[in-house]
Structure formats: C-alpha cells, structure tokens
gemmi code that builds the backbone of each chain (N, CA, C; Angstrom):
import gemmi

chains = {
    "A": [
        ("UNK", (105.194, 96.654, 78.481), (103.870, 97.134, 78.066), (104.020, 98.054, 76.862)),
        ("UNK", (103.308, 97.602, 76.020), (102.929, 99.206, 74.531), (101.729, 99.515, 74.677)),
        ("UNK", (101.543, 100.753, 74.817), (100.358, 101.061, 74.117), (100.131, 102.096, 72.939)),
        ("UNK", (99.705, 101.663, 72.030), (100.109, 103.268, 71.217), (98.339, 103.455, 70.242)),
        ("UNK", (97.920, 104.613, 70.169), (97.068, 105.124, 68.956), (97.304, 105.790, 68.065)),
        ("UNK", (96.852, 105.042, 66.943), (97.773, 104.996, 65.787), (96.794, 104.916, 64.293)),
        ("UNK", (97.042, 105.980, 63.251), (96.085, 105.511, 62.346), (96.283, 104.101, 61.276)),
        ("UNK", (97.255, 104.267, 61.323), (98.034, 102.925, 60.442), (97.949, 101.744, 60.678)),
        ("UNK", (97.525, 100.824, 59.750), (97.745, 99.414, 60.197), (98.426, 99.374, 61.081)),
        ("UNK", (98.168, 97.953, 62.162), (99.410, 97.148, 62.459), (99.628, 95.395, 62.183)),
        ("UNK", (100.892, 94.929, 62.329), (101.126, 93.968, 61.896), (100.780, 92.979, 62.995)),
        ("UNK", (99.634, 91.941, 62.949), (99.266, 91.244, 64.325), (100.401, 89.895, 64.553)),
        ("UNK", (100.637, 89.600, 63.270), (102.177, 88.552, 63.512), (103.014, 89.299, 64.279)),
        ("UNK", (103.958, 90.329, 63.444), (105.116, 90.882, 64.774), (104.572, 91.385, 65.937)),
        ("UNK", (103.440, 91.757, 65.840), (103.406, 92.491, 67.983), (102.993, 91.135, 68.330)),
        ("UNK", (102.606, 90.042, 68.326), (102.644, 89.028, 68.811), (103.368, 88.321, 68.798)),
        ("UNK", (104.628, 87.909, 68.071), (105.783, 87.525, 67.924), (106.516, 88.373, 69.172)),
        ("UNK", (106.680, 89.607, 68.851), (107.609, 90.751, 70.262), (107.397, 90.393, 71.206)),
        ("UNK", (106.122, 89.747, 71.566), (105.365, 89.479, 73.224), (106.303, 88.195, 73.747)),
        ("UNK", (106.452, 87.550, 73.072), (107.032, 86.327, 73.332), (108.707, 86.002, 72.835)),
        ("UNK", (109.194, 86.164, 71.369), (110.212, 85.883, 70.661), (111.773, 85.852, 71.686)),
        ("UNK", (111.271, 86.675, 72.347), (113.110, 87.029, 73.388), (112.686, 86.539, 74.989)),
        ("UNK", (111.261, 85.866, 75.159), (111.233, 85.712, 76.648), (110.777, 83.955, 76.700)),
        ("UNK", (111.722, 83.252, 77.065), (111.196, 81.932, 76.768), (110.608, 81.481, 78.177)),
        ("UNK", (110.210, 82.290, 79.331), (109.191, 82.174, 80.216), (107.202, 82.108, 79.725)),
        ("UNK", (107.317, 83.031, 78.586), (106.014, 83.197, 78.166), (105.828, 81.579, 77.413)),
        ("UNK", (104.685, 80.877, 77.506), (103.785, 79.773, 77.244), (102.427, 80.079, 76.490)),
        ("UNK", (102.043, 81.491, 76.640), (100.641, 81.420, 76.252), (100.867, 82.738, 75.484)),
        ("UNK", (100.086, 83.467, 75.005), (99.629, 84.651, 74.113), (98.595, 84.510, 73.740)),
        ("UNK", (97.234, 85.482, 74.255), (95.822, 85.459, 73.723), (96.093, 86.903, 73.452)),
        ("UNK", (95.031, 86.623, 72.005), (94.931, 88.250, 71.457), (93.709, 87.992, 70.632)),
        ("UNK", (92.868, 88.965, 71.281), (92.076, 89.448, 70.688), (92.215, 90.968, 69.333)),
        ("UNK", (91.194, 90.776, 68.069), (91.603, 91.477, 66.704), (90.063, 92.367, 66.902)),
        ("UNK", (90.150, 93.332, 67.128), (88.522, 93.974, 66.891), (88.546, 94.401, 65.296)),
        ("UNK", (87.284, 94.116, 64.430), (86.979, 94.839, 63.111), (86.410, 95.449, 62.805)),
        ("UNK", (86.088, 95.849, 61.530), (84.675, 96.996, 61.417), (84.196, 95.897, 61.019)),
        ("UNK", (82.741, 96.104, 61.248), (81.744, 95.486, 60.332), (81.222, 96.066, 59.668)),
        ("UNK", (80.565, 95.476, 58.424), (79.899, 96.095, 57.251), (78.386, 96.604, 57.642)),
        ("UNK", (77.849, 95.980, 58.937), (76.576, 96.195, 58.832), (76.352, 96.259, 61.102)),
        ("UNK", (75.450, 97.429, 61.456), (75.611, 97.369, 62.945), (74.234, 98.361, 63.061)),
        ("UNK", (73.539, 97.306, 64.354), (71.985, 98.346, 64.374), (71.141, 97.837, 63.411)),
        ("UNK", (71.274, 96.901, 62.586), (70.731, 96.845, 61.116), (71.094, 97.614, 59.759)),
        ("UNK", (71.717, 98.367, 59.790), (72.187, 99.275, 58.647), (73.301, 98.988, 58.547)),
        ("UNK", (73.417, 99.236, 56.811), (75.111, 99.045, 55.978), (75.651, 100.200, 56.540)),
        ("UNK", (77.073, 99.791, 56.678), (78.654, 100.754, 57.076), (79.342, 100.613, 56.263)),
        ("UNK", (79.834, 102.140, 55.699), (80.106, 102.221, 54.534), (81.408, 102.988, 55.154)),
        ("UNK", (81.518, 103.759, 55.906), (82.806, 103.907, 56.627), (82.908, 103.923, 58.386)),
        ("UNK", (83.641, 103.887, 59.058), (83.669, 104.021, 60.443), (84.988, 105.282, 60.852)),
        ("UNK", (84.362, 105.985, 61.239), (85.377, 107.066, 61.972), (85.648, 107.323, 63.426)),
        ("UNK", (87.078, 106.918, 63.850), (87.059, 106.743, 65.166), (87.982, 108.355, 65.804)),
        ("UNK", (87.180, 108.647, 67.086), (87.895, 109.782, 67.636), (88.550, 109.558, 68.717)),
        ("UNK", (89.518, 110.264, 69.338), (90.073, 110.211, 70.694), (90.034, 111.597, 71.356)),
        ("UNK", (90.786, 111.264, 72.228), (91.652, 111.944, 73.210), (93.060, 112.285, 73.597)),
        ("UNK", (93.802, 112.636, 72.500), (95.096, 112.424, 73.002), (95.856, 112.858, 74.227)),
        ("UNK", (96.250, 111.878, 74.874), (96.953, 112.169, 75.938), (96.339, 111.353, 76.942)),
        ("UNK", (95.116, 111.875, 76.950), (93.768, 110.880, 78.005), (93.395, 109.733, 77.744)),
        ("UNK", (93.371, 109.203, 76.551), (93.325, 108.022, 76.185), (94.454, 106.856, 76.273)),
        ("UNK", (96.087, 107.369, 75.924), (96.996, 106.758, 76.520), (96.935, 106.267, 77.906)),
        ("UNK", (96.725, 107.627, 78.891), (96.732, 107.550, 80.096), (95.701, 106.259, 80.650)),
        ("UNK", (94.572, 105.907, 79.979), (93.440, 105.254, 80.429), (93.788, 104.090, 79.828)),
        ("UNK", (95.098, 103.908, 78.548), (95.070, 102.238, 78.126), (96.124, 102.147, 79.629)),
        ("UNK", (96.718, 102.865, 79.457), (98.147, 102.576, 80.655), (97.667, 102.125, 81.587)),
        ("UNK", (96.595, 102.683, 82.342), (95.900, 102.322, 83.644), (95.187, 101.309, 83.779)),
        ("UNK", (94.593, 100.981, 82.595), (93.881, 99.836, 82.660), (94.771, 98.333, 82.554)),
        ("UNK", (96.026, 98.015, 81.831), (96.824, 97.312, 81.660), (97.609, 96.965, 83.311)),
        ("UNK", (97.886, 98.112, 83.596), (97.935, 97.916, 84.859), (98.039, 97.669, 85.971)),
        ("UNK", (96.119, 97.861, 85.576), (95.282, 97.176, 86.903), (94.971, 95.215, 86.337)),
        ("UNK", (95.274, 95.232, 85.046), (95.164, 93.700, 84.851), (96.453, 92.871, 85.201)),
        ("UNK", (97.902, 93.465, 85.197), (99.087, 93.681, 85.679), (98.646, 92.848, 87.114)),
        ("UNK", (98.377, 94.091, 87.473), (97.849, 93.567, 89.049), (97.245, 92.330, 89.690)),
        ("UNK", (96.095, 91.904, 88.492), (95.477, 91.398, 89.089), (95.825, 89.427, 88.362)),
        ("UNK", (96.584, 89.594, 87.534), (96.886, 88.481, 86.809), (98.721, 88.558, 86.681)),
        ("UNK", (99.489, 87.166, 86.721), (100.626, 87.915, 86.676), (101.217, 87.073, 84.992)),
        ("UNK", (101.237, 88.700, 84.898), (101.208, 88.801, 83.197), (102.706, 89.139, 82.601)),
        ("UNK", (103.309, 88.940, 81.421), (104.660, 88.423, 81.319), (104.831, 89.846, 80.474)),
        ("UNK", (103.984, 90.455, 79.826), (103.670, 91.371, 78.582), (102.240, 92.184, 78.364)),
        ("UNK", (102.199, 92.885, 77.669), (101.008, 92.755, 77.044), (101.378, 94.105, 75.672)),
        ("UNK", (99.950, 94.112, 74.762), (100.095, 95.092, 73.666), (98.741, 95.587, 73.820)),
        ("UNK", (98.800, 96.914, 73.465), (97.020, 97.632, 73.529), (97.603, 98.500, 71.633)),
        ("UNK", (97.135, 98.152, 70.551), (97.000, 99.147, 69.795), (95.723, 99.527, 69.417)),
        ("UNK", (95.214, 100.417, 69.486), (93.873, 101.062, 68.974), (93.598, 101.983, 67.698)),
        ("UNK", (93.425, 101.816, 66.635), (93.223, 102.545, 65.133), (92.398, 103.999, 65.356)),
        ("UNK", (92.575, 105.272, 65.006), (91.773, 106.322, 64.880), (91.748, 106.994, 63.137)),
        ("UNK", (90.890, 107.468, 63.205), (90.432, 108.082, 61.983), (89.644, 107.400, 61.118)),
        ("UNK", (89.684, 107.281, 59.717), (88.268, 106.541, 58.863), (88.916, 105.107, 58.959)),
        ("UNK", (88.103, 104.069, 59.062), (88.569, 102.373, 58.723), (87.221, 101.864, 58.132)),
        ("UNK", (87.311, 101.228, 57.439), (86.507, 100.684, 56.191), (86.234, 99.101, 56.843)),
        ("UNK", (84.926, 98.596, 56.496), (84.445, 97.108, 56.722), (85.735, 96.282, 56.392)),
        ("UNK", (85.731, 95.206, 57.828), (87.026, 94.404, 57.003), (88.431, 95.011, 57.959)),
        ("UNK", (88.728, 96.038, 57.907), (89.958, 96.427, 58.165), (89.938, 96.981, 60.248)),
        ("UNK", (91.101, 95.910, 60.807), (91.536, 95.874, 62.027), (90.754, 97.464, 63.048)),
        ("UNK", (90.371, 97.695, 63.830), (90.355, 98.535, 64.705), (91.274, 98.224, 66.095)),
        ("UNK", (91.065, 97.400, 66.666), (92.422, 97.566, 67.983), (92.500, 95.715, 68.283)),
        ("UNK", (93.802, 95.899, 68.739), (94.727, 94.373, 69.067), (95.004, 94.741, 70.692)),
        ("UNK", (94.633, 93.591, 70.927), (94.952, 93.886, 72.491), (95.705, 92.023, 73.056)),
        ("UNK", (96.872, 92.278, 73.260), (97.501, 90.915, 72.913), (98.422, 90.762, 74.351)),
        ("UNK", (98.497, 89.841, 75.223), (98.802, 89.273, 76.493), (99.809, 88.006, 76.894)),
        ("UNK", (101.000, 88.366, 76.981), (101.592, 87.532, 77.283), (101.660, 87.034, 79.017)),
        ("UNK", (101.468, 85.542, 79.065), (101.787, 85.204, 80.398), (102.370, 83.717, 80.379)),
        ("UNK", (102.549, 82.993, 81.685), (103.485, 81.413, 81.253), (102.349, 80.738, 81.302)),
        ("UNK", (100.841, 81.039, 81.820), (99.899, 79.991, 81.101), (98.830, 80.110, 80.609)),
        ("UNK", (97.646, 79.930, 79.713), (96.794, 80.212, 79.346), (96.021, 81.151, 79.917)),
        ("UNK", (95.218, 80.364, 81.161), (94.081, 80.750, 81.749), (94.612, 82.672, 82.010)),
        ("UNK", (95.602, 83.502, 82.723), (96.132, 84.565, 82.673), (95.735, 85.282, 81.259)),
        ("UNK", (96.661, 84.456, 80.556), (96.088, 85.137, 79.151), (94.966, 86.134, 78.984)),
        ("UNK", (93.988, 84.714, 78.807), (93.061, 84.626, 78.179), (92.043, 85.873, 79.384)),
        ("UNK", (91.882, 85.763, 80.532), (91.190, 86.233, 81.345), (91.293, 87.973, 81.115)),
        ("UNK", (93.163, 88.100, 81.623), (93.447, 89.473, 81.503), (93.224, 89.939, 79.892)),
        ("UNK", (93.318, 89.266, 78.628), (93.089, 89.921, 77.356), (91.083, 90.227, 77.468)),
        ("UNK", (90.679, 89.294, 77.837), (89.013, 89.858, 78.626), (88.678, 91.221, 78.570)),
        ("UNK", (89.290, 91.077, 80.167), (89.873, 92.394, 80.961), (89.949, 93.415, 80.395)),
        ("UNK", (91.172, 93.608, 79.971), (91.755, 94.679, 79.016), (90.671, 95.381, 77.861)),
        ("UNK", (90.102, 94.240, 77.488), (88.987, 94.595, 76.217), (87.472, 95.057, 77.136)),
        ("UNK", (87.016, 94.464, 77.732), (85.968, 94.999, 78.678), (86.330, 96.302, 79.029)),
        ("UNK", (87.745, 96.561, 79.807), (87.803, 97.885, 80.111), (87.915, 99.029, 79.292)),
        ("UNK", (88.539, 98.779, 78.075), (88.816, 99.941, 77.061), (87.513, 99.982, 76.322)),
        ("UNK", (86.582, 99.498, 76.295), (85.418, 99.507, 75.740), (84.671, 100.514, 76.635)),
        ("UNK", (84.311, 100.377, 78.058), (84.072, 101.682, 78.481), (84.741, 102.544, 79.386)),
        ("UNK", (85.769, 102.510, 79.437), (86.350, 103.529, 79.894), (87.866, 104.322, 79.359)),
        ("UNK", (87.684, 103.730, 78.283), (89.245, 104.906, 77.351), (88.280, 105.566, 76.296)),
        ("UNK", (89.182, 106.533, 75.828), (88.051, 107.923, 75.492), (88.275, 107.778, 73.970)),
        ("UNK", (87.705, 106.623, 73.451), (87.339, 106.639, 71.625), (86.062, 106.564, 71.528)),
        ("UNK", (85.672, 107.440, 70.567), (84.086, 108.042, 69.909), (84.043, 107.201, 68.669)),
        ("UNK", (83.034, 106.481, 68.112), (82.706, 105.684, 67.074), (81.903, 106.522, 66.312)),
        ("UNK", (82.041, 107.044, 65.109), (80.970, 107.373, 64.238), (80.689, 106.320, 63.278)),
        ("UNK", (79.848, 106.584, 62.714), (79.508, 105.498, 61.655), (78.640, 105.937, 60.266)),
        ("UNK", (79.213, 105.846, 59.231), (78.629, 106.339, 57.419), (77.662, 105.273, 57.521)),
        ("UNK", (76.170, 105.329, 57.241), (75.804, 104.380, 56.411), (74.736, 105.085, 55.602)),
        ("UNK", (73.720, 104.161, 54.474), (73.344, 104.887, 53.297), (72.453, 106.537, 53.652)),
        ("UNK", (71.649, 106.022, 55.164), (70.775, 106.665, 55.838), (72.101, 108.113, 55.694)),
        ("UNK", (73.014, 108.449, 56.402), (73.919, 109.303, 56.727), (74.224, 109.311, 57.632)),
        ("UNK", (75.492, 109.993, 58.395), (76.462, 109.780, 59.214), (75.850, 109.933, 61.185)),
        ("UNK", (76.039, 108.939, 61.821), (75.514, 109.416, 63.286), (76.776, 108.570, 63.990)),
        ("UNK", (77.173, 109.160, 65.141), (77.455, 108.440, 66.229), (77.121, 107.618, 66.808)),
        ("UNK", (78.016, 106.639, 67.657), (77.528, 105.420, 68.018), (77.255, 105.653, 69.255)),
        ("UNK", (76.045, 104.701, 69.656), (75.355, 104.992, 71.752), (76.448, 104.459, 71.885)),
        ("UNK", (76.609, 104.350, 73.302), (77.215, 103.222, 74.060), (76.117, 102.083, 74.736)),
        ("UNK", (76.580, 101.208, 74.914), (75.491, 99.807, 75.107), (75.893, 99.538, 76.279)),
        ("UNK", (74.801, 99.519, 76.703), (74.531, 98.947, 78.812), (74.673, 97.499, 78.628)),
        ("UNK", (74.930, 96.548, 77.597), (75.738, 95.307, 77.660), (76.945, 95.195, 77.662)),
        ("UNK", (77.959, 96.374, 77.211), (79.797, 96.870, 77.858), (79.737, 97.387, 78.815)),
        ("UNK", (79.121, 97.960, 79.726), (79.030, 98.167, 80.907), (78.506, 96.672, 81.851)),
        ("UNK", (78.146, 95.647, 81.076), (77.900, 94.786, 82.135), (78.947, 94.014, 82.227)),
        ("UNK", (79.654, 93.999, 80.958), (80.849, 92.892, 80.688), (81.271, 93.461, 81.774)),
        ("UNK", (81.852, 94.759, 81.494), (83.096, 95.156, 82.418), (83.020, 95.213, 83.917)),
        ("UNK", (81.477, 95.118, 84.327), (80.940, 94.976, 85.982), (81.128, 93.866, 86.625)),
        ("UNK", (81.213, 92.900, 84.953), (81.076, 91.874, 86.287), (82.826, 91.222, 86.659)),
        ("UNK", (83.899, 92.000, 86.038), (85.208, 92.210, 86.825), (85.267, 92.815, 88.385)),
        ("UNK", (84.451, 93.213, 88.801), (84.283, 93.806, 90.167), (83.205, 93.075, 90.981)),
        ("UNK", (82.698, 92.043, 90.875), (81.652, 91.478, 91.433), (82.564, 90.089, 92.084)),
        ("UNK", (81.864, 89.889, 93.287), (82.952, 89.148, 94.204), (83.839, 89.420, 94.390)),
        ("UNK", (84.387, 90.364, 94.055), (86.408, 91.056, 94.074), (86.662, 90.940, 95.543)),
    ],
    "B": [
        ("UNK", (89.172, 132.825, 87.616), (90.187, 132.276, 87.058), (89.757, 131.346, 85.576)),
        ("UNK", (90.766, 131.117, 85.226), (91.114, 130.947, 83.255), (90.964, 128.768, 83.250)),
        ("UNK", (90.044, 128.443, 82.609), (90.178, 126.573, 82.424), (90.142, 126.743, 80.968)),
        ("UNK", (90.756, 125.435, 80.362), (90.799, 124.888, 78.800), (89.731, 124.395, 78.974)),
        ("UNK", (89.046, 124.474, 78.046), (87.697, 123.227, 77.592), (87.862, 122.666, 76.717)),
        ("UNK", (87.777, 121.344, 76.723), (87.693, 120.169, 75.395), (86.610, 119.649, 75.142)),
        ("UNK", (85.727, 119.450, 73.887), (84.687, 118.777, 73.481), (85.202, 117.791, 72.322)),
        ("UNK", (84.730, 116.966, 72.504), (84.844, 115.462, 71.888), (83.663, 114.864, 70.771)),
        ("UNK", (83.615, 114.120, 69.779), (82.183, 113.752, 69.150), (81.183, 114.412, 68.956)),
        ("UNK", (79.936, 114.044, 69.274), (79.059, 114.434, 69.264), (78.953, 115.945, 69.948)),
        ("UNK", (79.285, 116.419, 71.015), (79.684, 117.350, 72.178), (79.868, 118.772, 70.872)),
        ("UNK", (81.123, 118.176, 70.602), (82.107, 119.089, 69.223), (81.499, 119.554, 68.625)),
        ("UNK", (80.445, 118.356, 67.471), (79.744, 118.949, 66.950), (78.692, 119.875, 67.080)),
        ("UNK", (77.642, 119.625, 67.917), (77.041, 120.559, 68.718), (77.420, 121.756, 69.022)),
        ("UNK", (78.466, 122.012, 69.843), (78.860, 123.162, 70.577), (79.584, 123.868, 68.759)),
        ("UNK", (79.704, 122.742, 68.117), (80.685, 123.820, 67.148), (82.253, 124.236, 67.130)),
        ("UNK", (82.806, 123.662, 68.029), (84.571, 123.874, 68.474), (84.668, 123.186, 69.416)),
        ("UNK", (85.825, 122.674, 69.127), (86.882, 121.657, 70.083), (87.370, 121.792, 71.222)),
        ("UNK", (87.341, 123.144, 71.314), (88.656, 123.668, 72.410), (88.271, 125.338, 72.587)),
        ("UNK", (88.479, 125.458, 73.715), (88.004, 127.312, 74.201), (89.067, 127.113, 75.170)),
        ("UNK", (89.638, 128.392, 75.335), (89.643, 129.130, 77.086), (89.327, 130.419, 77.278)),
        ("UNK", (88.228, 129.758, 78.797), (86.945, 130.009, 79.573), (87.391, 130.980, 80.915)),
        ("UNK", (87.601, 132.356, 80.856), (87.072, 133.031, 81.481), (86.128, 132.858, 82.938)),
        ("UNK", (86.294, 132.050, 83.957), (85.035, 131.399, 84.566), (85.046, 132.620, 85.442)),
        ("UNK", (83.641, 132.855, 85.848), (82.972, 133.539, 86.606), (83.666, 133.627, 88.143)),
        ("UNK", (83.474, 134.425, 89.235), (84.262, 133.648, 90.480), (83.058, 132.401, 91.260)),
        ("UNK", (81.464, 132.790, 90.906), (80.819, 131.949, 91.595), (81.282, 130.388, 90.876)),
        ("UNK", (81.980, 130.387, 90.033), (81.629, 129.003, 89.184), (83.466, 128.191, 90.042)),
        ("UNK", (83.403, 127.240, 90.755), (84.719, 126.788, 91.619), (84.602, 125.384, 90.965)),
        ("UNK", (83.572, 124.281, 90.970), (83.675, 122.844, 90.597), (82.999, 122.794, 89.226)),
        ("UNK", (83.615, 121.705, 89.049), (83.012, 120.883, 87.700), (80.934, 121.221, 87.512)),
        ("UNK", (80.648, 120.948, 88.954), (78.940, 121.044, 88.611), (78.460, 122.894, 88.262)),
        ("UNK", (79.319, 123.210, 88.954), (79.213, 124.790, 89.153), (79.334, 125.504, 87.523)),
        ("UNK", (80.491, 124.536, 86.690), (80.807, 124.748, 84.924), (79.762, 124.430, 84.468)),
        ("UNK", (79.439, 123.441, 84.632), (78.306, 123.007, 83.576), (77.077, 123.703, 83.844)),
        ("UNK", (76.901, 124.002, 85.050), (75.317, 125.211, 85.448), (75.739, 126.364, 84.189)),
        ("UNK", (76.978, 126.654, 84.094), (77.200, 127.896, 84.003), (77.521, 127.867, 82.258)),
        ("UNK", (77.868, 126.613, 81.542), (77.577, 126.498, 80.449), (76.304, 125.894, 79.911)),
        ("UNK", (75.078, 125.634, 80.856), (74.097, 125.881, 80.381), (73.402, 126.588, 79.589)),
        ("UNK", (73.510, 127.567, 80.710), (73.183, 129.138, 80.684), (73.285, 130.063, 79.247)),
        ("UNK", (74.394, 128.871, 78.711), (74.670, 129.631, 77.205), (73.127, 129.762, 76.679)),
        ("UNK", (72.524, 128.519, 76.762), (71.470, 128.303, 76.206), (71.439, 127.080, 74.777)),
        ("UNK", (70.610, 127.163, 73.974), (70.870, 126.100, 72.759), (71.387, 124.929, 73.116)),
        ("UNK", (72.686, 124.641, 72.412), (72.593, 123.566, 72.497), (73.789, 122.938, 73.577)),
        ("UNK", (74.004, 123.853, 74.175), (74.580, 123.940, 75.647), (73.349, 123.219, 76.922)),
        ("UNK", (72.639, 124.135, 76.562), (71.116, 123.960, 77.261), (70.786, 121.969, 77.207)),
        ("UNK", (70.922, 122.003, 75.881), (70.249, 120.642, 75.377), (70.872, 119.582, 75.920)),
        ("UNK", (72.237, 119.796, 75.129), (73.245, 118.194, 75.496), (73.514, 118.541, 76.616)),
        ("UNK", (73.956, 119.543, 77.623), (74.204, 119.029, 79.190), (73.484, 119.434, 80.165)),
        ("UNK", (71.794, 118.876, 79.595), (70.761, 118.672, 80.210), (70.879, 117.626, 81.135)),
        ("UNK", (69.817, 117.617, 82.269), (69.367, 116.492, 82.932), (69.532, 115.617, 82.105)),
        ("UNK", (69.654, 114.288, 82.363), (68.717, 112.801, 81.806), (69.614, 112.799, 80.449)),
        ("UNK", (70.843, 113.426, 79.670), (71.740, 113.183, 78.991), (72.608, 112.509, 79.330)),
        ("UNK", (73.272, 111.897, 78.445), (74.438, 111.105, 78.967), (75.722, 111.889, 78.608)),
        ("UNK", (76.321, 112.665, 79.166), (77.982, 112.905, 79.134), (78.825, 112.444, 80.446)),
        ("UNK", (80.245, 112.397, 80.049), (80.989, 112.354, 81.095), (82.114, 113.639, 80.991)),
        ("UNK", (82.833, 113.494, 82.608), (83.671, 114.666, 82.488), (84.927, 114.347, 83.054)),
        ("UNK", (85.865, 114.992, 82.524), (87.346, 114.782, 83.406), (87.977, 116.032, 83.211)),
        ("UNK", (88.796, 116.141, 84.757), (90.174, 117.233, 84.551), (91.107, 116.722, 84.410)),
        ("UNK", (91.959, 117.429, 83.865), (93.382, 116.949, 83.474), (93.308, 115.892, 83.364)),
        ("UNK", (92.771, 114.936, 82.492), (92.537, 113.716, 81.612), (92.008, 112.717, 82.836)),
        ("UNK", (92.070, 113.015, 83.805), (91.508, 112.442, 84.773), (89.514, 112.120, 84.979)),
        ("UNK", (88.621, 110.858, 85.100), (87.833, 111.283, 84.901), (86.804, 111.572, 86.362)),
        ("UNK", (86.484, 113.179, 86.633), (86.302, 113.502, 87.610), (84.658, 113.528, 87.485)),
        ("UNK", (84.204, 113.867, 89.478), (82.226, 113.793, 88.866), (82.131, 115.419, 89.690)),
        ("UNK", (81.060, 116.328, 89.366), (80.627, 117.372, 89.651), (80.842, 117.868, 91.057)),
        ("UNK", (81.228, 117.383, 91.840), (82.235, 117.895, 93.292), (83.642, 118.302, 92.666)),
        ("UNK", (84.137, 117.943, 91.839), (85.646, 118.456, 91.514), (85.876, 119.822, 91.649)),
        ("UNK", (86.726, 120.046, 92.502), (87.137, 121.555, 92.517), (88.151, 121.833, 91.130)),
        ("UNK", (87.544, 123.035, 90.583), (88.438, 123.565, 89.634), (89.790, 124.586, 89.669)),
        ("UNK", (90.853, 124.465, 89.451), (92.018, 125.463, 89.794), (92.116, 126.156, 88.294)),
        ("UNK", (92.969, 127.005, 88.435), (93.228, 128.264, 87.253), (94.183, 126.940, 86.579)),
        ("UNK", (94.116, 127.023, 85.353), (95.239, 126.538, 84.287), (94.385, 125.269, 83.714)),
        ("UNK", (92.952, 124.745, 84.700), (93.067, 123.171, 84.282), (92.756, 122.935, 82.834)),
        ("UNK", (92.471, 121.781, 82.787), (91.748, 121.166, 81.279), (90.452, 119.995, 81.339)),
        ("UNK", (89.701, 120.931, 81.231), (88.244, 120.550, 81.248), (87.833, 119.905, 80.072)),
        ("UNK", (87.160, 118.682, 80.310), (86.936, 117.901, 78.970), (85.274, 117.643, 79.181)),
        ("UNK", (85.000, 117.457, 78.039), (83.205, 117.366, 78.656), (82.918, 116.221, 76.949)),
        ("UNK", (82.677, 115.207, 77.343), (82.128, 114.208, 75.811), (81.355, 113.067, 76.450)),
        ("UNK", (80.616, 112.468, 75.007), (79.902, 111.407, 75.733), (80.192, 110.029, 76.229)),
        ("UNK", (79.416, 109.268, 76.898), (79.806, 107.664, 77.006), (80.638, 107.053, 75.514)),
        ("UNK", (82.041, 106.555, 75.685), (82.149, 105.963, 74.807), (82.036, 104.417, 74.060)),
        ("UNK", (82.248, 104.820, 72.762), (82.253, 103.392, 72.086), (83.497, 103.027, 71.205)),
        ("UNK", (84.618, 102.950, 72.011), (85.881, 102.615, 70.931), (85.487, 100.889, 71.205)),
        ("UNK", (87.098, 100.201, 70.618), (87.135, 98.897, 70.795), (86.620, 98.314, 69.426)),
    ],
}
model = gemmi.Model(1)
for chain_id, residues in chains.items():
    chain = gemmi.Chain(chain_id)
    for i, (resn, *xyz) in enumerate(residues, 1):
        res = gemmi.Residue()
        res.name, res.seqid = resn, gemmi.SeqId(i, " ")
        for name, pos in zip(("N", "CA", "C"), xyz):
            atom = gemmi.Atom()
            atom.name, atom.element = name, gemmi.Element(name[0])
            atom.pos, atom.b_iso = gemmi.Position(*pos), 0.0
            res.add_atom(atom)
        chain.add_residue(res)
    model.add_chain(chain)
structure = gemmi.Structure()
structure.add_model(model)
structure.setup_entities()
C-alpha cells in the first residue's frame, strides 16, 4: 500500500507500472486520474486550492484502503492526493488498484474514490472571476459512498 | 485541563487562526460541552458552530461526535464537510 500527500506532480505511468512490474500474480490495474476543471457550479476556475490535515488525512487514506483490503482481495493499491494551488488541466489525486482480476479492481478503485471523497480531510477552494469561495460538499458523494453499505 | 484546537478552511478563516491551546473550563469534559463553550465566544464562533451548520469534529485525528470525552493533552479539530478528490 502507498499513500502519500504531496504537492508535486505524480507520474501515473510509474505508480502504475510499481503496482504490477515485480508481481506477475496481478492481471488487472484500474486507476482512476481526478482533474481540475476549468469551469464547476457554472463559473470559470481560474485556480483550485486544496487543504488538508496532516497526519489525519494519511490516517483516513490508510483506513479506508484497508477496509477495501478487506473487502476485495486486492494485490496492491496507490492513493496519491495533490495539496496546495493546481490549475485547470493539471492531476489532483490517482487512486490505482492492483488485483488478479478485473471486476476487484475496478469495484475496490470505486470504493477507495467514494470513500476519500467524503471522509479524508481535503478542503477545496476555488478562484473564479466572481472571487475566491470554498467548495459545499454534495449529498450526491454521500450517496455514492452509502450505497457501499447497503445490503452489506 | 489544557486541549490543542485545529481549524481547517473555511473554520480558519473565520475564527482567524489555525491552531490555539485552550485553557478549558472544568464544566467543559466532551466534545459537545467545547463547542457550547466556544460559542459563547460569540461572532463568528456563535455563527459557524451554530445549529443547522454543517461542521465535523475529531480527536486525535480520529473522527469523534459530541459524547466524546475530552482528556488533558488532546487535539481537537473542528472543520467542515469535505470536498477533496
């Protein structure tokens, strides 16, 4: 498992290459790339500034990986998440899953993204021409991530 | 007894600083008992951890709800619903 927050690019070839390159059990790798967009709410984004938690936020990718650990049997996985200013266009977090067959993959990289959406501790601000506000949180990431617990 | 406080985003801005340590009262023991008691500041204490606001809270990075008993040393975090990802 990695998880790291980090302001710097990362390279989505090598952490997806690492997941797999030395384990010839792994078959599948789904990874999801989150971006900024130029435009959210209806208004231009002219920059995006992301905040954390250090320490608490590790703790909450760790836990959440996990519990997908748990519940899928997963060969790998990668959580990187971007903080500070990122511009339209440029990566915010890779969340990348190795297992020996698809369906794992694909389910637990879901997972992983449903959960860090509401429950690891990054704050979204957002520049646009209007001026700078924070982002709500949306009762449609709270449904993604509910309906992982429904029938459980 | 002595807690760290952390404010996050929006919270931060508001309150104006990141980080205090808080002196707590002896009536003030849980998490609900803090926030009565940083009401009280008034402004914009008053405002954002009003009723019918949305924040969340955790100790020691943990995220706890207003029954949490508080001990001397902890680290109290108080910010809103987030939106990383």
């Amino acid at each position: 498992m990695k998880i790291q927050v980090q302001t710097e690019a990362f390279d989505l070839d090598a952490e997806v290459a690492a997941l797999h390159r030395n384990n010839p059990k792994v078959g599948a790798v789904a990874a999801f790339l989150g971006l900024v967009r130029d435009i959210n709410e209806g208004q231009g984004v002219a920059t995006m500034t992301l905040e954390h938690y250090p320490g608490m936020t590790e703790k909450a990718l760790e836990r959440i990986v996990a519990e997908a650990e748990a519940r899928w049997a997963l060969l790998d996985a990668t959580v990187i998440h971007r903080v500070g200013e990122l511009r339209p266009t440029e990566p915010i977090v890779l969340v990348a899953v190795a297992s020996a067959h698809r369906e794992e993959a694909f389910a637990a990289c879901a997972f992983i993204m449903d959960y860090l959406k509401t429950r690891a501790p990054f704050w979204k601000k957002e520049t646009t021409p209007e001026g700078a506000h924070w982002v709500e949180a949306r009762e449609s990431d709270e449904a993604a991530a509910a309906r992982w617990s429904e029938g459980a | 007894m002595k807690v760290k406080l952390l404010y996050f985003a929006r919270l931060r801005e508001q309150f104006g600083t990141g980080m205090e340590e808080a002196a707590l009262p002896a009536e003030v023991q849980t998490l609900g008992e803090l926030l009565a008691w940083l009401r009280g500041r008034g402004d914009a204490w008053a405002r954002e951890l009003a009723e019918g606001r949305a924040w969340r809270t955790a100790v020691n990075q943990d995220m706890a709800g207003p029954e949490t008993p508080l001990r001397d040393g902890d680290e109290v975090a108080i910010f809103p619903p987030v939106t990383g990802g």
